[in-house]
Each structure stands twice: as C-alpha cells, then as structure tokens.
MARSE-225548 format. One record per residue (C-alpha): residue in three letters; z, y negated, x negated. Coordinates in pm, whole numbers, plus 50000, padded with zeros to 5 digits. Layout:
BEGIN
ALAZYX...
! end
This chain:
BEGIN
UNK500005000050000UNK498814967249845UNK499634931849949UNK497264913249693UNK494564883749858UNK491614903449777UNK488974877049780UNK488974844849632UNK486854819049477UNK484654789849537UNK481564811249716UNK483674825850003UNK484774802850320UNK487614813050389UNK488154822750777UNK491294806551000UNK493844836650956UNK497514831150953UNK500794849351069UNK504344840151255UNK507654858251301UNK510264852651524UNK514244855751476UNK514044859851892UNK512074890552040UNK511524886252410UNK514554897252640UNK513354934052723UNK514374941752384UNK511434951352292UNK510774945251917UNK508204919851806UNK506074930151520UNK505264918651187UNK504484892750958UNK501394890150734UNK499724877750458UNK495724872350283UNK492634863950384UNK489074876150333UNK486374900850520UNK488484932150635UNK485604954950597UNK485434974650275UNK481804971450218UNK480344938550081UNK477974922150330UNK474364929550213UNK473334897049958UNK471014879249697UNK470734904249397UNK473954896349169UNK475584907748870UNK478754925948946UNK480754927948645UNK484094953648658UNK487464942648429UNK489744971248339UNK492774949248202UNK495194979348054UNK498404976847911UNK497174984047533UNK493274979547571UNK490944963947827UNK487004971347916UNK484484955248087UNK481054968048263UNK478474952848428UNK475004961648660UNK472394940748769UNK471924950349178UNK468274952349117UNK468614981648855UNK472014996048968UNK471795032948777UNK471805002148434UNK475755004048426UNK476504985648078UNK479904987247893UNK480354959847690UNK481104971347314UNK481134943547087UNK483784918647018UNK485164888346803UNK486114903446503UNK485144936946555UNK483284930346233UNK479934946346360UNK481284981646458UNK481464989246853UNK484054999047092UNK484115009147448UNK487184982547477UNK489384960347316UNK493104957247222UNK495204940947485UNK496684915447218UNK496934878547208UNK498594852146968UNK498734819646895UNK498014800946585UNK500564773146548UNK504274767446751UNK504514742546944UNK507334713846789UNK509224705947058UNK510054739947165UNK513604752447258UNK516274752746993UNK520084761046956UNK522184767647286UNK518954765447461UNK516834789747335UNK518144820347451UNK518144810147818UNK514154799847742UNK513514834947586UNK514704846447938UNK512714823948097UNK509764823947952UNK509054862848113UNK509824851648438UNK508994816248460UNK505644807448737UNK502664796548504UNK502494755948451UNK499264753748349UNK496414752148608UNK493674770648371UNK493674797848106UNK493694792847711UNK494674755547819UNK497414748147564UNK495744734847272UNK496444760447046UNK493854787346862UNK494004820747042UNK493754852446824UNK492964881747079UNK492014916447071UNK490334932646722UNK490974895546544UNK494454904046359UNK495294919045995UNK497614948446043UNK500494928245926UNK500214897246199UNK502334897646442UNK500514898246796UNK501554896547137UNK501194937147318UNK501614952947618UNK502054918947806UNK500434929148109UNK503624951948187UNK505774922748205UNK503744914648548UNK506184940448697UNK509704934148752UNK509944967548944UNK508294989348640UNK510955000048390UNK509824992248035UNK508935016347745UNK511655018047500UNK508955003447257UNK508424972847435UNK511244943147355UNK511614918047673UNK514004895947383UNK511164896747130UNK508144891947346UNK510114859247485UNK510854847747200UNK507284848047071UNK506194832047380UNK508974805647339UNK507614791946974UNK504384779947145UNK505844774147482UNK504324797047658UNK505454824547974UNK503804857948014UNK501844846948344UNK500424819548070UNK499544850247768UNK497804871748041UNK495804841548189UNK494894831747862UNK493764869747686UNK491424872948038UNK490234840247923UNK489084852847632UNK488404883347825UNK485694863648069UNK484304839647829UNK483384870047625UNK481854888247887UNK479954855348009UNK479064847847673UNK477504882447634UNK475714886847977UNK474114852447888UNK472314864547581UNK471474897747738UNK469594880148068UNK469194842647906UNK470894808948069UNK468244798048319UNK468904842948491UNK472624832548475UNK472714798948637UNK470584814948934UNK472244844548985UNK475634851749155UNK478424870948941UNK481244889149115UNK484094901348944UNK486684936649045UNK489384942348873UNK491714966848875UNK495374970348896UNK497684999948887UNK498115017449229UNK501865021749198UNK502464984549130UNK504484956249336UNK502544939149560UNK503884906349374UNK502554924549032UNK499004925449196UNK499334893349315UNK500214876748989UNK497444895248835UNK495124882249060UNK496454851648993UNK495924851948630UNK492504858748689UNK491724834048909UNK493154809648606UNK491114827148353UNK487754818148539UNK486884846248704UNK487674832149047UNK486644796549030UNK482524800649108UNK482884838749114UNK483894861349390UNK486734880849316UNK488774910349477UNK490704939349334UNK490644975949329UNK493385002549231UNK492865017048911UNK492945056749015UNK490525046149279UNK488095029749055UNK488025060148869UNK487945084449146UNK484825062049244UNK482955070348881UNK484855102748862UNK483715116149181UNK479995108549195UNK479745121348802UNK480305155748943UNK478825157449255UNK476655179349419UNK477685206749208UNK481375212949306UNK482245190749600UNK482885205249995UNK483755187550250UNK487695198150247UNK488585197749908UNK490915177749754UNK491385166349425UNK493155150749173UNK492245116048985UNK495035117948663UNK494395082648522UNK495815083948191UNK496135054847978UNK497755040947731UNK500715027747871UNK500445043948231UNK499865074648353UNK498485067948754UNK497645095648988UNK495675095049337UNK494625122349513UNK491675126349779UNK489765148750064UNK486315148450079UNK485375139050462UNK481595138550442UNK478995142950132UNK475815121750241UNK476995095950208UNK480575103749995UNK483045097550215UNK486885107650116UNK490585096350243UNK493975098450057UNK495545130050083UNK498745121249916UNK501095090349847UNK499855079249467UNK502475082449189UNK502265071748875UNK505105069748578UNK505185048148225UNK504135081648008UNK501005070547854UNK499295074247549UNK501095047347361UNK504425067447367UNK503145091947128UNK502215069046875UNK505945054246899UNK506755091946855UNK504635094446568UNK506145064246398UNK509615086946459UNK508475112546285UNK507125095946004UNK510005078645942UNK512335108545949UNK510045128145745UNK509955100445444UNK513225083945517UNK514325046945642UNK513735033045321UNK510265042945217UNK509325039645547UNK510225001845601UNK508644992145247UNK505125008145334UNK505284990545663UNK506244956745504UNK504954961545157UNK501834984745231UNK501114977045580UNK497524987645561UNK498935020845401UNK500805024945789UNK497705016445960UNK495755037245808UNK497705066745917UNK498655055046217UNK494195047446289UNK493725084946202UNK496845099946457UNK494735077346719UNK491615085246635UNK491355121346540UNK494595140446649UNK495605121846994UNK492275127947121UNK491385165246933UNK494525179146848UNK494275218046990UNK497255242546809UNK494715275646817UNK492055254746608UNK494425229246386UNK497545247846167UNK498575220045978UNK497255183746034UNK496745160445719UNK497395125645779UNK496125101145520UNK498705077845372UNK497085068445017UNK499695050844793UNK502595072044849UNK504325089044565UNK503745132644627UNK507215145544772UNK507355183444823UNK510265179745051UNK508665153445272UNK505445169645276UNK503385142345128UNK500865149544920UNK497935131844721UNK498175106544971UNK498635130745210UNK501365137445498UNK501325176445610UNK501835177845969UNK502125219846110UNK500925225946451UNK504265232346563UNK505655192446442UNK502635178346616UNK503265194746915UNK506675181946889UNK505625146446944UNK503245161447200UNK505265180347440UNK508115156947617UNK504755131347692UNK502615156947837UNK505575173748014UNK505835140248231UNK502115139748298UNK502005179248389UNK505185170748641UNK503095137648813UNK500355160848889UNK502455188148998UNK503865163649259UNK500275157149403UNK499295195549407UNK503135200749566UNK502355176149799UNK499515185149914UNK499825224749898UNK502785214150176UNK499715202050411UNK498385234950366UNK495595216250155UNK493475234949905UNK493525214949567UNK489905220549394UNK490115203249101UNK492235178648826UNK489955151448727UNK491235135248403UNK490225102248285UNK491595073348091UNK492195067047700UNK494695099447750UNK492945114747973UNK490315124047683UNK493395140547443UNK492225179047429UNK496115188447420UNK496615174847782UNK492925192547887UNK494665223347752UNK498365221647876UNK497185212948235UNK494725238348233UNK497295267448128UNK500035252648366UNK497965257248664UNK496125286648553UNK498055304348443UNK499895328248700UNK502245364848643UNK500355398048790UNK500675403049134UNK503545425649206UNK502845458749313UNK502505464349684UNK501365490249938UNK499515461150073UNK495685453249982UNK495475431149683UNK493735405749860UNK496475402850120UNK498455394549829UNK496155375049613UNK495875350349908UNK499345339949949UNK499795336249582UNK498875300349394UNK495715288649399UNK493755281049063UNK493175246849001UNK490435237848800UNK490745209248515UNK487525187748434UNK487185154748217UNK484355140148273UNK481975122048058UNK483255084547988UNK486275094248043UNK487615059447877UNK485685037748043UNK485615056248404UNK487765028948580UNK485645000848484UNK482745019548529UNK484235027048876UNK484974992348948UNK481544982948896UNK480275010449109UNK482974995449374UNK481324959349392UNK478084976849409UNK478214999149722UNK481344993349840UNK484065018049935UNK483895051949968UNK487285058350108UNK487525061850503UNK491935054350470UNK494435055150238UNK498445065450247UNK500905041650232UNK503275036949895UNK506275018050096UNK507435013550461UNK506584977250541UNK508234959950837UNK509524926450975UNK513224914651087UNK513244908551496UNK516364895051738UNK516774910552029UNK519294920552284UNK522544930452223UNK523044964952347UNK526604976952260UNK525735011352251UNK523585007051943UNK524584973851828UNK527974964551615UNK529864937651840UNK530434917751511UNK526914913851472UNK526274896551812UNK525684860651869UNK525304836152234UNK521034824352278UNK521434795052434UNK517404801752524UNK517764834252632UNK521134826552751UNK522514862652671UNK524134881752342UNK521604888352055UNK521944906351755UNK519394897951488UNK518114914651162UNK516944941551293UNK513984961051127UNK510244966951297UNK508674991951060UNK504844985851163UNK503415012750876UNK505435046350744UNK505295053950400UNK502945084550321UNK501105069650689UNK497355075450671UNK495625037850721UNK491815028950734UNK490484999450623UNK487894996350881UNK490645000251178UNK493094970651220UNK496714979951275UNK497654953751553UNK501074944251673UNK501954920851956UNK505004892051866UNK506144862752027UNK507854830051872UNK510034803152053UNK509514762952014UNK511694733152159UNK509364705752218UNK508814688351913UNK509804715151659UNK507354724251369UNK505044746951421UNK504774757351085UNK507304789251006UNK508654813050731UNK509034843850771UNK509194875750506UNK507354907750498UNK509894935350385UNK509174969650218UNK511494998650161UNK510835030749914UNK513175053650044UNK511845080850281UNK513735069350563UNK513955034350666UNK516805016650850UNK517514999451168UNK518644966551009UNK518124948150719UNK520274957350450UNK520964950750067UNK518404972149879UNK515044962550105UNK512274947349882UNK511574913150016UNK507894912349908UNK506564879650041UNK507414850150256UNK504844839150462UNK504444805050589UNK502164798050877UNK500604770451061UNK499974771051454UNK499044735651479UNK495644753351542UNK496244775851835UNK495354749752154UNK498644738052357UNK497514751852692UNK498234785952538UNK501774779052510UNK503794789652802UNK506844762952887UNK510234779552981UNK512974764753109UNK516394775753090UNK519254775453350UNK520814746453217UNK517544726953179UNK516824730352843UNK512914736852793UNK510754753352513UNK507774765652475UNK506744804852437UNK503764819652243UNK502444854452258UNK500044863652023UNK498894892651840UNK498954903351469UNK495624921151305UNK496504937850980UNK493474954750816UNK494484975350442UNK491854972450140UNK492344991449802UNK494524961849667UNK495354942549966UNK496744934850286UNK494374914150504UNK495884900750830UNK494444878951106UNK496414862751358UNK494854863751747UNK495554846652061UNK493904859052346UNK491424879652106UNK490464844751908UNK491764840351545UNK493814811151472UNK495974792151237UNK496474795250858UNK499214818150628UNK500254814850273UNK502044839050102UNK504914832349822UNK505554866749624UNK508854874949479
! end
C-alpha cells in the first residue's frame, strides 16, 4: 500500500480532487469513512500520446541505473553505462555516493553542533532545487579510495527502516553538517547529478533540436516495503532534482518494476494462467520480495498474491562481513595501517570480493579463494601470501551463510504464504545486484528442492507425492542488475500489467459517533451540542485490510459527512492512519502510524449542496454529504472527492 502523489510536473493539469473528515459521524452511528490524499489519472495505463522518451531511474541504496526507450522503437531499451569519472570503462550503474568539496564557514560549532548533527537527518529540505548550494559535488565513480564520501543516504529517507550496523546516523550528520546540508538536500542533489547525466547523455545520442521537441517522462522506483512518507520524500527529491519540473513523473515499486522485465523475459515458455511466482529483488542494501498470479497471457495480466516483504539483508552486508574477516585474520593493527596507509591495497581486495567471489563464489567449484592484497608482508598464520590472502570454501561461506539465511527465510514467507491459499508457487525469479551471486542461485535452489524420500506407504506413490512439497524452480534471468530499471522503463511504456495488488498496512480514519454504553467507555463520552446527545470520538474506520486484494482500475468509495456553523472555514485537517499489526482496533491508540494529514478545501463544492440544520435550541449549521473515491497505483494513493457524482475541491497532504 503506497501513499506517494504519483504524477507531477509542469505537463499534467492537475484535476479538482480533495478530501474531508469529520470528528462528528451522523447520529445513526454509522461510521463516516476516510480521508485521502494525491492527485493524478487513476488509471494505470498512460493515455495514448506524442512519441516520447521514457527514461526509468533505479535510485538504490549503494548504486543507481538508468534506462531509456524511444516509443517509436520500444524493443531499443538502452542502459546508460558511462559516467563522470568512470575513466572510459562502462558500468551498468553507478555508486550511490555524493560529497562536497569545501564546508561551509558558518556552520554549527560547540554546544550546537550535536543537536545540528541530529538535525540535519531529519530536517525538511530548504533549498527549492537540487545541487543548489554553491559547492562542487563529487558523485558516484569520481572519488580516490581514500576520500571520504557520503553512502547509503537514500536509507535515511526511512524513519521506519532500521539501519545496517554499517551505516552511522552520527557520522553521516555530521558530514552533512560541515557544508550545511540535510539528507533530503544529499539525495536531491546526487539525482541531480543523476538527471543532468542522463539528459546530458540522451542529448548527444538523439541531438538538441530531437530533445527540445520531444516529451521525456521519468519512473522511478522505490522500495515496496517503504513508508508512505519515505516514497513521498523520494518523490520529492526528484521533483527538486529536475525530473519533475517539465517532465512527467510517477513512481513504481521496485519488485514490481522487476517483475515487469522479469516476467516478459521468460514468457511464453513457462507461464500458465495460475501460477504464481516469486520476484526476490536483491540489492545491495535491500532485499524486496513481491509475489504474483498470472490472470491472463495475451495480453500479461497478473495480481498480487501475497503481502510484499522485504528486510535490510542485501549485498552490502557481506562486504562489511568481509572487512570482519579480514581484519581478524591479519589483526587490528595491520589492518587499520593498510586501510589508512595503503588504502588502495584495501580496495583492491575488497574490488575483487565484489567482483569475482560475491557474484561466482560456488563451494563444489572454488576450495580456497585467493584474494589479492599486494604489499603485505607473507604470514603463514594469517594466510597471506605473495600478496595473497587464502580464503577456504568453508571461511567464505562463513561470511555467506547468516546473509543468505535471511534472504532464504523472506522467500520462504511468500511460498508459506501462499502455499496457505492453496496456491501453486512455479517459480523464484531472482534479480538485483544480489540477485546475480551464484551462492544465493544455489542455496535457494537446494532449500526448495531439496525434499527427504517419501515414507513408505501401502498407499500409491502418487497419492503421496501429491501432498508432499512442491518443487519450486529458481531462475535469474538475463540483466539481472539492471531488471528494475529496465522494468521501469517497460512500465512508462505500456503501462501496468497488474489487475490489483495486496495491501502492506490497514489504513483508516478517526470518526465521532454515538455513545453507546454497551461498547463505549463512559469516560470517553462527551455532550454535542449539534447533535444534542453523548458522543464518543476517536474511533477507527478501517476502509482497506492489510493483505486486502485492491485494483487500480476499481475505486474504493466511502460515503462521510462533515458539520459547519455558518461562517466556519471550510478548509479542514484531518489524518490518514495506518496500522501493521494483523488486527486493527476500535479506537485510536498509541502505536497507530499517523501517515499524513490532509488539508482540504470545499470552498469549491456550490452552497446549495449544503443542507442547513437547525438544532432544538436554535443553533444552525450546515451539513455536507459527500463521497470519497480512493483509486491504488503501484506507489500511490489517488483519491477524488465527489458530491453528487461531480469531483470537487482540492487536498494537500503533509507526511510525517
């Protein structure tokens, strides 16, 4: 469940839309629905255009990728694979880094520094534009080993995500606090970088006069399991960095994107209408998981068969593991003087553990594993030798096994929670930087192939063979890097595939109603002098389940009312609440997520569809009934406020 604006940018006009909540339901007691939030076209499929260039940005917590096709030639998919100082040699993507090149001088000192190191993570973004502070940006292959370099920003986005051991909030402040800086302002300003790159490069691929003529829309992705704040500030950033100023641009959930490339890549050959499977996006930093049912073939058609999961277990962890190692193996000592003193010494064998055993590590083929550290003395007992540190099969797969064993349990979940459905899973569909490590191909494959002998029986084998587990085939597809941005290209291009999706939270409003003293706490009552009778307030109106199925092309509509005195504003707040748990209460409680508050304005709606009340003691106000259209996109919540079927008003959104 996503609650991002999915469109924005100068070419789309933007349609009257807008929300309200009341603290007063109507005196039956029966509760009025929810709030809402967004704007933009509710259908999932772009409306039929000009030819354009849709370009797709994968911005990943340690490296980002960007694609692009030309609607005219749409099989053309190009990944973009050079960058500033990649020093001629190419690369699917680029590091997720950023620095600056001089403080600021008037940054924090003394007693009020360490409340600005704080800050400076959760602080809203002053600037207005990306890469707008004056100083020289460093970003992505453009650093010597030993710089220091702003990493895995984009997880900061996420106040609900637990961080990685590896990642300090204290020292990532206080970089951003020499050049005055928060993270919303470091992610705005690497997509800068980020878009003028890609702009710079489609410009010299088509020429200025194709570019100036020709509309560019941008998809990004975001991870599925993320706030819908996270999303939203994301989206924000983007929209900073240029990509939503005379661009259209919407979002799309990482697994999806994938499942997208992933899906079509293997089709016809293994796909039947009924089968589910398993996208396992994993990446550096996360590991995000969606899973699907095919509902038709021509055209692809699927829907969500299971709540997405997803779980900070990527990649990245096993280089921190690696680092471990090393440094027990050669001690503290040695260890901190070739990473101060030889730093390219480090890098180099910390480049070759990427490069060559992440990705084709495999314990029946490699024995022993020897890393390259050149400069370090021989030491029999450490294992180094002529430059060389001897890794066995059994010590790699030491720094393999508690990463993987996360992954394997994620996708267990999804084949668990479907299998409950009585679903068939058909297949494990692995993608990401991860996703292309042969140890993970392998350890999936034997965990879910791998099954005991049926017992013995005086039954017929195939009585017994179909009550026992189902094999589950593993696949990783070609691309498997660059499968979400090639997905999110494929997304702007032909629009979505999937038919509904589950939903990650409950999400509900807070109502009054009528105090009913069989259900209701006494001490929670108060006198209406409108309705003239005990309320009790803060109660909950769940409008969607979590794990509920949702389609994007059928509106979930709830009817509300809302009370005026003549003269009072008719612009009101009102939040949009989420719980995680599995069961949801009847009031509001300490522990609900607050996700937005939503302010909305019904100067629009005409007066004569007021209805004037009057009390018994004279006091008058006016009553409006209306009704609340919420449509769900890959990344967003789109709602549209109706009065008698026509849409009115306006509705902001403030994330928490």
């Amino acid at each position: 469940m996503n609650t991002t604006l999915p469109f924005r940018g100068v070419p789309i006009q933007p349609r009257p839309v807008g929300v309200v909540g009341s603290r007063e339901g109507t005196p039956s007691g029966i509760p009025p629905p929810a709030e809402a939030i967004g704007g933009g076209t509710p259908s999932g499929n772009p409306t039929p255009a000009a030819d354009r260039l849709i370009v797709g940005v994968d911005f990943g917590t340690t490296y980002s990728g960007v694609a692009a096709v030309y609607t005219s030639t749409p099989d053309d998919v190009e990944v973009i694979k050079t960058w500033p100082g990649g020093n001629g040699i190419t690369s699917d993507k680029v590091p997720t880094e950023i620095a600056y090149d001089s403080p600021t001088s008037n940054g924090p000192t003394g007693a009020n520094a360490a409340s600005s190191s704080t800050s400076s993570l959760t602080n809203p973004p002053v600037q207005q534009d990306g890469d707008s502070s004056g100083s020289n940006i460093k970003w992505g292959f453009q650093f010597k080993p030993e710089e220091s370099r702003l990493r895995c920003i984009k997880l900061f986005l996420d106040r609900n995500q637990k961080l990685p051991h590896f990642v300090s909030p204290l020292e990532t402040a206080n970089q951003l606090r020499q050049y005055d800086r928060n993270v919303m302002d470091a992610v705005s300003d690497y997509l800068t970088q980020i878009y003028k790159h890609t702009i710079d490069t489609l410009t010299r691929r088509y020429g200025e006069s194709f570019m100036s003529m020709t509309k560019v829309e941008f998809v990004m992705t975001v991870p599925a399991v993320w706030s819908d704040a996270a999303k939203n500030a994301t989206l924000q950033a983007a929209e900073r960095a240029g990509m939503g100023k005379q661009h259209e641009l919407r979002l799309i959930s990482e697994p999806e994107a994938a499942a997208v490339y992933t899906l079509k890549a293997i089709q016809p050959n293994h796909l039947k209408v009924d089968d589910n499977f398993i996208v396992c996006d994993a990446g550096g930093g996360t590991v995000d998981l969606i899973s699907y049912r095919i509902t038709q073939l021509a055209p692809l058609r699927v829907e969500e068969s299971a709540v997405g999961t997803g779980g900070l277990c990527g990649s990245a962890f096993l280089n921190y593991r690696f680092e471990d190692h090393v440094k027990a193996r050669i001690g503290e000592e040695r260890y901190k003087n070739m990473k101060d003193k030889k730093p390219r010494t480090w890098q180099m064998g910390l480049k070759y553990f990427e490069e060559f055993v992440k990705r084709n590590f495999n314990e029946e083929e490699h024995q022993e594993v020897n890393v390259p550290f050149p400069g370090l003395p021989d030491d029999e007992e450490a294992g180094l030798e002529s430059g060389f540190l001897l890794m066995t099969a059994e010590q790699v797969k030491t720094i393999f096994e508690p990463v993987v064993r996360e992954v394997c349990d994620l996708v267990e979940g999804q084949v668990e929670s479907i299998r409950r459905k009585n679903g068939i899973v058909s297949g494990i569909v692995l993608v990401g930087g991860f996703g292309q490590s042969n140890y993970l191909y392998q350890r999936l494959k034997s965990h879910f192939n791998t099954a005991a002998p049926p017992p013995y029986t005086e039954r017929p084998t195939h009585a017994v063979t179909a009550n026992s587990p189902q094999a589950v085939e593993v696949m990783q597809p070609v691309y498997a890097w660059t499968a979400v941005v090639r997905g999110a290209v494929l997304r702007g291009l032909e629009g979505s595939m999937v038919v509904s999706r589950r939903s990650r939270w409950h999400y509900g409003t807070s109502y009054a109603t009528v105090f009913d003293e069989e259900r209701h706490p006494v001490s929670d009552r108060y006198w209406s002098p409108l309705w003239e009778r005990w309320m009790v307030s803060d109660r909950m109106q769940w409008h969607i389940a979590k794990g509920e199925q949702v389609s994007e092309r059928k509106a979930v509509s709830f009817h509300y009312t809302r009370n005026f005195r003549p003269g009072q504003s008719l612009i009101v707040e009102d939040d949009l609440i989420a719980c995680a748990d599995d069961v949801c209460p009847d009031a509001f409680r300490k522990g609900l997520i607050n996700v937005c508050t939503l302010t909305t304005d019904l100067n629009a709606v005409p007066k004569p569809l007021f209805t004037r009340l009057t009390t018994t003691k004279g006091i008058e106000f006016d009553n409006l009934d209306f009704t609340l259209d919420m449509t769900i996109d890959s990344a967003a919540l789109i709602f549209e406020l109706k009065v008698d079927g026509v849409r009115y008003g306006h509705v902001t959104a403030k994330f928490h």
